[in-house]
C-alpha positions as CSV (number, residue, x, y, z in Angstrom):
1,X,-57.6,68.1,-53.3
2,X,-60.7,67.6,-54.7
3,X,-61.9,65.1,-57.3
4,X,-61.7,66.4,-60.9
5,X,-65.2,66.9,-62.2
6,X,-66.8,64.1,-64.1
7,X,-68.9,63.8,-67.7
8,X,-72.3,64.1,-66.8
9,X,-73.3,60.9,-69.3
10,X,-70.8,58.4,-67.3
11,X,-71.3,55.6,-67.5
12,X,-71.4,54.0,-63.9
13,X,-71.5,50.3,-62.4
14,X,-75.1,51.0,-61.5
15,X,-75.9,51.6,-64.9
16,X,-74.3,48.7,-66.4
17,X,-75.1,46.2,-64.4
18,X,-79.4,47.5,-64.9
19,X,-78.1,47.2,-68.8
20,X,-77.0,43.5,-67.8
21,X,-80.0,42.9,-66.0
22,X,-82.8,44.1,-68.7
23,X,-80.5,42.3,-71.4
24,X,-80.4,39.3,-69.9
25,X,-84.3,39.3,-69.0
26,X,-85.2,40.5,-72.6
27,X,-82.7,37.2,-73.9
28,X,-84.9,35.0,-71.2
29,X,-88.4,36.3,-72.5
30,X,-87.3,36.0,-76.2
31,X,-86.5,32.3,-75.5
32,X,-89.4,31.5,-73.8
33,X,-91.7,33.2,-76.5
34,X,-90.3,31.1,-78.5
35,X,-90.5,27.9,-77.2
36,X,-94.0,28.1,-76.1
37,X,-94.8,29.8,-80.2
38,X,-93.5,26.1,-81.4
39,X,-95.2,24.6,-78.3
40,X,-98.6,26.0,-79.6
41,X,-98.2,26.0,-83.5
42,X,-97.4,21.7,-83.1
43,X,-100.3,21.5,-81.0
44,X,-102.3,23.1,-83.6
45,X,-101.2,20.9,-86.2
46,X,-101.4,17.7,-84.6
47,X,-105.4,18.8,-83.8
48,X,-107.9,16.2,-86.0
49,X,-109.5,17.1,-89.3
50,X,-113.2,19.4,-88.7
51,X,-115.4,16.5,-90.0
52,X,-118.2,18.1,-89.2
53,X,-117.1,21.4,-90.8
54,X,-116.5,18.9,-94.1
55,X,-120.2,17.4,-93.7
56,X,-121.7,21.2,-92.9
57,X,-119.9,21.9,-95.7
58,X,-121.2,19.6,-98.2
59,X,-125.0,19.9,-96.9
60,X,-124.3,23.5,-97.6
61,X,-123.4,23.0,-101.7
62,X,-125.9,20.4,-102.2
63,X,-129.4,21.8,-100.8
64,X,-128.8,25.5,-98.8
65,X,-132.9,25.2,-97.8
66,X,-132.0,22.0,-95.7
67,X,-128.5,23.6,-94.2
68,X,-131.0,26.8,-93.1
69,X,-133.4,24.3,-91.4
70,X,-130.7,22.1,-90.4
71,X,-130.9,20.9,-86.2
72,X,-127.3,21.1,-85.2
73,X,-128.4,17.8,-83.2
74,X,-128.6,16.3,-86.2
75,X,-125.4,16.5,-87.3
76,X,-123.6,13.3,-85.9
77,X,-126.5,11.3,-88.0
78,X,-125.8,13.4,-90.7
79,X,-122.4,12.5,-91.4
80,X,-123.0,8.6,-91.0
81,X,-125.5,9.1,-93.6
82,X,-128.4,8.1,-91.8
83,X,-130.5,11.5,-91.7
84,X,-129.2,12.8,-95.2
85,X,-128.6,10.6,-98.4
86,X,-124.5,11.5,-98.6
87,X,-121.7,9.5,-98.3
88,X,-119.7,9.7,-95.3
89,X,-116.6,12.1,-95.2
90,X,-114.0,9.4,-94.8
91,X,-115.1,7.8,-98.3
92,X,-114.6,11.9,-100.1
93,X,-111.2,11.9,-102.5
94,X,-109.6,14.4,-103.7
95,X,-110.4,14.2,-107.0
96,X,-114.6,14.2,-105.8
97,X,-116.7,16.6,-106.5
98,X,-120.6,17.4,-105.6
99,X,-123.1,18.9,-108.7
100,X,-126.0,21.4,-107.0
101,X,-127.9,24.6,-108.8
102,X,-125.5,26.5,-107.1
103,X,-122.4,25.3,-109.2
104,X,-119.4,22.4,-108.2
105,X,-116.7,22.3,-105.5
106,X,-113.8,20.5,-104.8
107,X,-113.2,18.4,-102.0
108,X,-114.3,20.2,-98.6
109,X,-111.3,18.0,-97.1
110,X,-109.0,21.1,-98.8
111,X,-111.6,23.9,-97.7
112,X,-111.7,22.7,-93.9
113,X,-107.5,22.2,-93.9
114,X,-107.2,26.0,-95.6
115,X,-110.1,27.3,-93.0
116,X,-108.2,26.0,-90.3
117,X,-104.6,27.1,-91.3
118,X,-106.0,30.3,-91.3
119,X,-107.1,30.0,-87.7
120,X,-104.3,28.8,-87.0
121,X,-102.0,31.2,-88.7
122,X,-104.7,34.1,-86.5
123,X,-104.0,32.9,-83.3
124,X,-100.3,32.0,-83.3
125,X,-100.4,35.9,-84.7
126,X,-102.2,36.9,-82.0
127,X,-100.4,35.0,-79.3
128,X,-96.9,36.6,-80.4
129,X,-98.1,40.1,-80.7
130,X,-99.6,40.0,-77.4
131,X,-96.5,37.7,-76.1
132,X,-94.4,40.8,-77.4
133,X,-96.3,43.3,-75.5
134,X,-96.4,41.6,-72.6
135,X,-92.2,41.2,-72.6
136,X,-91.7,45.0,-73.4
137,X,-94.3,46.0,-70.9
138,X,-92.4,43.6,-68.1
139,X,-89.2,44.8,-69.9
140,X,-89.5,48.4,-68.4
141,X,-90.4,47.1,-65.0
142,X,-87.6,44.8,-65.5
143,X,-85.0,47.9,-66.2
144,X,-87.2,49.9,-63.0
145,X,-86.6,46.1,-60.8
146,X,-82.6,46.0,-61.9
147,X,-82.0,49.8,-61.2
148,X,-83.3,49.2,-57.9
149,X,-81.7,45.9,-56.9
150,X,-77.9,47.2,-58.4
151,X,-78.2,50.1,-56.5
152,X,-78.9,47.8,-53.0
153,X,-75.7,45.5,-54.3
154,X,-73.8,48.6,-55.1
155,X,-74.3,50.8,-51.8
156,X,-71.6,48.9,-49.7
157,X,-69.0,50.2,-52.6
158,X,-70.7,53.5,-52.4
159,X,-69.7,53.8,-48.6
160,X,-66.5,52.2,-49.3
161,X,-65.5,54.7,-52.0
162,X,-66.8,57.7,-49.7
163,X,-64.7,56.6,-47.2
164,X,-61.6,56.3,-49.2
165,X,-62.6,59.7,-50.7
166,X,-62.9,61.2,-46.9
167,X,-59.7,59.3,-45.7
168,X,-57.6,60.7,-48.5
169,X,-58.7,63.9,-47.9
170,X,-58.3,64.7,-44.4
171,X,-56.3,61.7,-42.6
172,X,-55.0,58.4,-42.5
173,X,-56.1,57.3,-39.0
174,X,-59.8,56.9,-40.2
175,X,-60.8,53.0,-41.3
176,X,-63.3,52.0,-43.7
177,X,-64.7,49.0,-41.4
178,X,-66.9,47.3,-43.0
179,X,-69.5,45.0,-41.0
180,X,-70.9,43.4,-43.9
181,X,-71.2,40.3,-45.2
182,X,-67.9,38.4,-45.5
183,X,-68.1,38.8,-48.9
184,X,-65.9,40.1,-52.2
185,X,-66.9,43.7,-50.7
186,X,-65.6,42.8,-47.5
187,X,-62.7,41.8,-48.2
188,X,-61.9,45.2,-50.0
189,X,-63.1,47.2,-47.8
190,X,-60.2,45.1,-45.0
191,X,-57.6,45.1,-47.6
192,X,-57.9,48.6,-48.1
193,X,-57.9,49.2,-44.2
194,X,-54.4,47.0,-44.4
195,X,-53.1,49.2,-46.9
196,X,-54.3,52.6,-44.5
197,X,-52.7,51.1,-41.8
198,X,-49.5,50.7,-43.2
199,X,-49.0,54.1,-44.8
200,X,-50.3,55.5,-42.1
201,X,-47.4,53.9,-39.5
202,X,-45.1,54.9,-42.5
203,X,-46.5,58.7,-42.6
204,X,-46.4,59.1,-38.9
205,X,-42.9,57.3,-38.7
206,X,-41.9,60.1,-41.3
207,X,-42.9,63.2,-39.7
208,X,-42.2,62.3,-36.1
209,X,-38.8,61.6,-37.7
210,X,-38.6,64.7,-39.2
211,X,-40.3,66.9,-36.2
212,X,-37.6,64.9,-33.3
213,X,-34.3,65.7,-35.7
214,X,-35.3,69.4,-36.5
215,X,-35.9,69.6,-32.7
216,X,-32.8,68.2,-31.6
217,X,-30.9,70.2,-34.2
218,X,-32.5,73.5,-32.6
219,X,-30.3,73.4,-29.4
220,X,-26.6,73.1,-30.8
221,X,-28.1,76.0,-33.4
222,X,-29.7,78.5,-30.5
223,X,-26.0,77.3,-28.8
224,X,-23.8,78.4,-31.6
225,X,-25.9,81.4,-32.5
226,X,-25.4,82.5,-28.8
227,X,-21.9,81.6,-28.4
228,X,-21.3,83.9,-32.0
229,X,-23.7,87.1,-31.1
230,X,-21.3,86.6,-27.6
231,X,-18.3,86.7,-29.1
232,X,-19.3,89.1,-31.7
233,X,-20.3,92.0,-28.7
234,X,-16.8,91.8,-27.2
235,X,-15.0,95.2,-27.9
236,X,-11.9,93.5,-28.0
237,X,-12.3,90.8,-31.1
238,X,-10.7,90.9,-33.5
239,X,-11.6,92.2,-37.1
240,X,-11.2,89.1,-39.3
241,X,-12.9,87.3,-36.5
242,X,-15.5,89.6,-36.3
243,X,-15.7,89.0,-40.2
244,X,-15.7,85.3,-39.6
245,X,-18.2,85.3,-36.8
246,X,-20.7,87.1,-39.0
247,X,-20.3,85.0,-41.4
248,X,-21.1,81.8,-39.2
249,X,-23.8,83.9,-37.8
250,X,-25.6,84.0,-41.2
251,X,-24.9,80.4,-41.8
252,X,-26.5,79.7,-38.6
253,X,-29.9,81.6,-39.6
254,X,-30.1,79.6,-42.2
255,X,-29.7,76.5,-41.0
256,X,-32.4,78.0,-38.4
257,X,-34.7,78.6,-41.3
258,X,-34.1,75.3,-42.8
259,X,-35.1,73.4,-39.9
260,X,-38.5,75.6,-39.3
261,X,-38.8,74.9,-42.7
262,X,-38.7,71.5,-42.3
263,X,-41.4,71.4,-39.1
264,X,-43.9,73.4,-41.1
265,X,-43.7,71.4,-43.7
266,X,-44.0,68.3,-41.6
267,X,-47.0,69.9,-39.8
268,X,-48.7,71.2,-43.7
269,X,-48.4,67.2,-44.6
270,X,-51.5,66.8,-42.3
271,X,-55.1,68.5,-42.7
272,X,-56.1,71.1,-40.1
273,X,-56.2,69.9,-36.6
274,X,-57.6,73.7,-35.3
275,X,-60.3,75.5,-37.7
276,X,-61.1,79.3,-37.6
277,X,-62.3,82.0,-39.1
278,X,-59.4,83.5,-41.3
279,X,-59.9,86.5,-43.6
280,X,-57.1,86.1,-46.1
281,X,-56.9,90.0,-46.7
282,X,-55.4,90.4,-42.8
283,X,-53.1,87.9,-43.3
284,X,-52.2,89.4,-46.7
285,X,-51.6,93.0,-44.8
286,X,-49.3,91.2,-42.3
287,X,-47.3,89.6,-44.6
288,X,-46.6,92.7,-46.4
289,X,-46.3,94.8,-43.6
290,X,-43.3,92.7,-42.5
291,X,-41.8,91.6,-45.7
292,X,-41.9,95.6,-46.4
293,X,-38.5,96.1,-44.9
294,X,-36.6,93.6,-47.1
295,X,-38.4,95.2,-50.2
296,X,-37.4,98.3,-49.6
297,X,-33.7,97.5,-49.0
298,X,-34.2,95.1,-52.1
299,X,-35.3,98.3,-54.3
300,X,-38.4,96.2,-54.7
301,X,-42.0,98.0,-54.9
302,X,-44.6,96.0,-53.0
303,X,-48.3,96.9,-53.5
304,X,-51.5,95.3,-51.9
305,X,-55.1,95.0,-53.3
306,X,-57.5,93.2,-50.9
307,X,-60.8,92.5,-51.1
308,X,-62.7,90.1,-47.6
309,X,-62.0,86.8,-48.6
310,X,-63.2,84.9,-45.4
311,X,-62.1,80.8,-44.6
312,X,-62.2,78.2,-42.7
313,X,-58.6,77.0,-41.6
314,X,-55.4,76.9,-39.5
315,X,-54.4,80.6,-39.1
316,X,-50.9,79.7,-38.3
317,X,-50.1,77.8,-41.5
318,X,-52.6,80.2,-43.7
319,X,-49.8,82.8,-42.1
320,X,-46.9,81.0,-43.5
321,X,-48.2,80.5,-47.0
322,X,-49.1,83.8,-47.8
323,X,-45.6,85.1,-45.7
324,X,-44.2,82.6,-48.0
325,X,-45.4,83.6,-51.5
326,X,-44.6,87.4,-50.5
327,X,-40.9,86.6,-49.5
328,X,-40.5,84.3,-52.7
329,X,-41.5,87.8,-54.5
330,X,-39.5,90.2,-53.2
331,X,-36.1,87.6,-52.8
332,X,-36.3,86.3,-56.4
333,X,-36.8,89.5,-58.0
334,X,-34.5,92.6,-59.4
335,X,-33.7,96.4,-58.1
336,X,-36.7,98.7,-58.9
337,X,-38.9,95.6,-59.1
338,X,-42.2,95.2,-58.1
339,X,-44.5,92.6,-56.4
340,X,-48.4,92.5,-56.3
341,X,-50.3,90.9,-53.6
342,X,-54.2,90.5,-54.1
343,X,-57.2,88.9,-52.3
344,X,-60.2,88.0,-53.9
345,X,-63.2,85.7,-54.6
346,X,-62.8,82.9,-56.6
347,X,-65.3,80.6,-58.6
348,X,-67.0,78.5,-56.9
349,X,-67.2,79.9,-53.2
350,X,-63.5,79.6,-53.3
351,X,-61.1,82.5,-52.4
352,X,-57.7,83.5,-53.5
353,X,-54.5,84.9,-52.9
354,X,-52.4,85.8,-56.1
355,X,-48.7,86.9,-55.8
356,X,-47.2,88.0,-58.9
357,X,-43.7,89.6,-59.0
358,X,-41.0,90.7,-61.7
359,X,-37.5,88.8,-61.8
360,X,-35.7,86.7,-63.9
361,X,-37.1,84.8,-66.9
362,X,-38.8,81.3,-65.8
363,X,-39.3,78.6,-68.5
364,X,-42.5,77.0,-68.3
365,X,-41.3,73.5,-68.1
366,X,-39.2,74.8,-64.8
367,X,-42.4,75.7,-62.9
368,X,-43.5,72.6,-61.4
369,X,-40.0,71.4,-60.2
370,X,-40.1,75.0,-58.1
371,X,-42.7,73.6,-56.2
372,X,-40.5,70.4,-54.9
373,X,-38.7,70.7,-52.4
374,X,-35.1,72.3,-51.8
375,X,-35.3,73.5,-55.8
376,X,-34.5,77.3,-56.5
377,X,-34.2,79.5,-58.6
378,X,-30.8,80.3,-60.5
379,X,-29.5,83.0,-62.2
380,X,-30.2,82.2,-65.9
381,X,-34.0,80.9,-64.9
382,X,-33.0,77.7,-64.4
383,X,-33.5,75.6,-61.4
384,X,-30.3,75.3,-58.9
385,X,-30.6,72.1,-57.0
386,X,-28.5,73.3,-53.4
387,X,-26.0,74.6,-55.7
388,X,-24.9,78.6,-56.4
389,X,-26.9,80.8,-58.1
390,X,-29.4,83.7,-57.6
391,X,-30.7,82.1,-54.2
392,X,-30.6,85.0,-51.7
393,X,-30.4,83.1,-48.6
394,X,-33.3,81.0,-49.6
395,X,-33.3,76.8,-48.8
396,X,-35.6,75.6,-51.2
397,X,-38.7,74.9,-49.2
398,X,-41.1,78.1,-49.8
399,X,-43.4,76.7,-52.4
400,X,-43.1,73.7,-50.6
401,X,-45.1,74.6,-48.0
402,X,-47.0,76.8,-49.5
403,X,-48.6,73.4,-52.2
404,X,-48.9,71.4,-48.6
405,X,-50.5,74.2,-46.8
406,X,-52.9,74.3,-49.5
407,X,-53.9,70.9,-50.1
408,X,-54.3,70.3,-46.4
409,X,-56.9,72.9,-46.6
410,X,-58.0,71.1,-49.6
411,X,-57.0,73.5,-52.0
412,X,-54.4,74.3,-54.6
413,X,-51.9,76.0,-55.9
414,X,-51.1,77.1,-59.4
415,X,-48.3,79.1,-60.8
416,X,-47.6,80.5,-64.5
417,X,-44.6,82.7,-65.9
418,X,-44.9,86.7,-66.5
419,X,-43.9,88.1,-69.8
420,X,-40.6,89.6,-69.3
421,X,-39.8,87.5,-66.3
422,X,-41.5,86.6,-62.7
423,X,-44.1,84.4,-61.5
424,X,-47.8,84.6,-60.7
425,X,-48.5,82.3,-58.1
426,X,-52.4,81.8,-57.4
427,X,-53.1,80.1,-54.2
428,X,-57.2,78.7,-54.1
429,X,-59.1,77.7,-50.6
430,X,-62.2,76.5,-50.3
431,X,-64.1,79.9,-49.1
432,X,-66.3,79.5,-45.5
433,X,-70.0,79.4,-46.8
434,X,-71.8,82.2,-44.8
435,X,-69.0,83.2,-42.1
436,X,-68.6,86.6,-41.3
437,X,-65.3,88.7,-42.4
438,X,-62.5,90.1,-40.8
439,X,-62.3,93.5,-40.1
440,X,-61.2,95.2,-43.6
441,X,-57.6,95.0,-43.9
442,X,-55.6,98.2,-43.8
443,X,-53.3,99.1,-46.9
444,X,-49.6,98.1,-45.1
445,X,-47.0,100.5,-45.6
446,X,-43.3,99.1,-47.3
447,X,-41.4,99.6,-44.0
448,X,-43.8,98.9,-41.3
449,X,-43.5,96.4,-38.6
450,X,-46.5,93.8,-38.2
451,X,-47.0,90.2,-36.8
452,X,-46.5,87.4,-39.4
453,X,-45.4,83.9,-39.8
454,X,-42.0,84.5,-39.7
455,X,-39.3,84.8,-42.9
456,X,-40.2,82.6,-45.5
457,X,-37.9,79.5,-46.7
């Protein structure tokens, strides 16, 4: 079958773990900015006091003609005092103050501390902003760097996965075999191979079990049936045993059914060993053709609507499933009944067969358990479990084969209850992209012999 569709914003592994990565560098960066912020800001502070900003300063206030003509090479003698009358900066106070034309000031000790907390408080700015830009700007290469590196960790799991995906969906004799690392991976990828291994023994064990007893129960059936049709051609039987071979005769038939039945659905359990090119609107015009005698002893109108449908698939079991839907239609329905059969495209490149027929009421809760197998139909629209009721020689395996036939051709089967009784059973194949029809299939006359799959079960 295939996967059910997913969201479009799912969030996947690959996604997360970039989320994980980018987090956990963006957590990193904003640690380290700030360590190296209170790295640089104590730095600052534990720099020594300008003096020669304070002595600049004070030249400045007292006589600006001398700080315009001032040699910077005479600054070191200028704040020992020796080329300019002033006191040196370490004997300033707080409280001192200097008298020029140009007014007062306090002490430059204050102006050259607020001066340089403002450079300070500049270039720690500067340092974070740019800090900042530089962590979003490596940020995004960051995400780009994690994207990449999760999907490198992550493409073993891919290959695991599609593997899985492939095994599930064809066979269980394929192995994931993994040659990577002996890693967490690895050992998935073997303990999944483990669990293939087993259910495949356990699948295999099943249907050889299933194949060897229908086969062995073949002989004493084609025995008996011969030993009766024998018996039942001698002119001198008698009536009642005539009555009672007949009777036995139809008992064996079914048993016969039951057990080819049984072998088609053992050989539906596994995907398509032969592909060809099938147009479902021939095998639709088969089955009718030779269900068309039992409808019209039935009282049952059958009617065909076919349109080239063209797959890819085992003819033989593509036979049987659309055999069996039309049989299911014309046994489980009522005198002057009719059934529907009808080919067509489907969405998606698919094509489908739909089967819908009149009958007896079906509740809708009672539809899936008519797909399991050896459940039927009873009188009141209930399901009889091998007990009496409106069976008509049916053993419970028709839509079972049908639902396996389909999903080994990866495709599905869906049915839903008419108004006023009867099913409409929708069976949906993946459709073969570009392959060239059949031959147009000929309307099929109620009545007329063809070649098909055989009665349905």
């Amino acid at each position: 079958m295939r996967p059910l569709p997913r969201p479009v914003l799912r969030p996947t592994l690959r996604a997360r773990l970039t989320a994980v990565y980018a987090a956990a560098f963006a957590v990193a960066g904003a640690v380290l900015i700030a360590v190296l912020y209170a790295l640089l800001a104590a730095a600052i502070d534990r720099q020594p006091l300008d003096s020669v900003g304070i002595a600049v300063g004070a030249v400045q206030a007292t006589d600006p003609s001398l700080y315009a003509t001032l040699d910077p090479a005479s600054t070191a003698a200028l704040i020992t005092g020796e080329a300019y009358p002033y006191s040196p900066v370490e004997d300033l106070t707080p409280a001192a103050t200097v008298t020029s034309s140009t007014g007062s000031f306090t002490d430059l000790r204050d102006v050259v501390q607020l001066n340089n907390q403002e450079a300070r408080d500049q270039t720690l700015r500067t340092v974070l902003t740019w800090s900042v830009v530089a962590l979003l700007g490596i940020g995004v290469l960051a995400v780009g760097f994690g994207w990449v590196m999760s999907s490198r960790v992550l493409a073993p799991l891919h290959r695991i996965t599609a593997t899985a995906r492939r095994v599930a969906d064809t066979n269980l004799h394929e192995r994931i075999a993994h040659s990577g690392p002996d890693d967490e991976l690895k050992d998935l990828a073997d303990t999944f191979d483990a669990m293939l291994e087993r259910l495949d023994r356990s699948f295999d064990g099943q249907r050889r079990f299933v194949a060897n007893a229908s086969h062995e129960l073949r002989t004493p059936l084609t025995i008996s049936r011969t030993v009766l049709e024998v018996a039942l051609d001698d002119p001198e039987t008698h009536q009642d045993t005539r009555h009672l071979g007949a009777t036995l005769l139809a008992v064996n038939a079914r048993q016969e059914r039951l057990i080819e039945g049984l072998l088609t659905l053992a050989a539906a359990d596994r995907a398509p060993i032969v592909t060809e090119t099938v147009d479902l609107a021939e095998v639709a015009a088969q089955a009718v053709a030779t269900a068309g005698v039992s409808a019209r002893d039935a009282g049952v109108d059958l009617r065909l609507d076919t349109a080239p449908t063209p797959l890819l698939g085992d003819a033989v079991l593509l036979e049987r499933l659309v055999q069996n839907l039309v049989d299911n239609a014309v046994r489980y329905n009522e005198p002057g009944g009719r059934v529907a059969v009808a080919t067509r495209p489907g969405p998606g490149g698919t094509v489908e067969v739909a089967v819908s027929n009149t009958g007896p009421v079906v509740p809708s809760y009672e539809v899936e358990a008519l797909f399991e197998p050896f459940r039927r139909l009873g009188r009141d629209g209930a399901v009889a479990d091998r007990q009496g009721g409106y069976v008509r020689g049916g053993v419970g395996l028709g839509l079972s084969i049908v639902r396996s036939v389909a999903a080994a051709h990866d495709g599905e089967v869906t049915a839903e209850p008419r108004e006023g009784g009867g099913l409409t059973v929708v069976a949906r194949l993946p459709g073969a992209a570009g392959a060239r029809p059949g031959r147009a299939a000929e309307p099929a006359r109620p009545g007329g012999a063809g070649v098909g799959a055989g009665a349905g079960v």
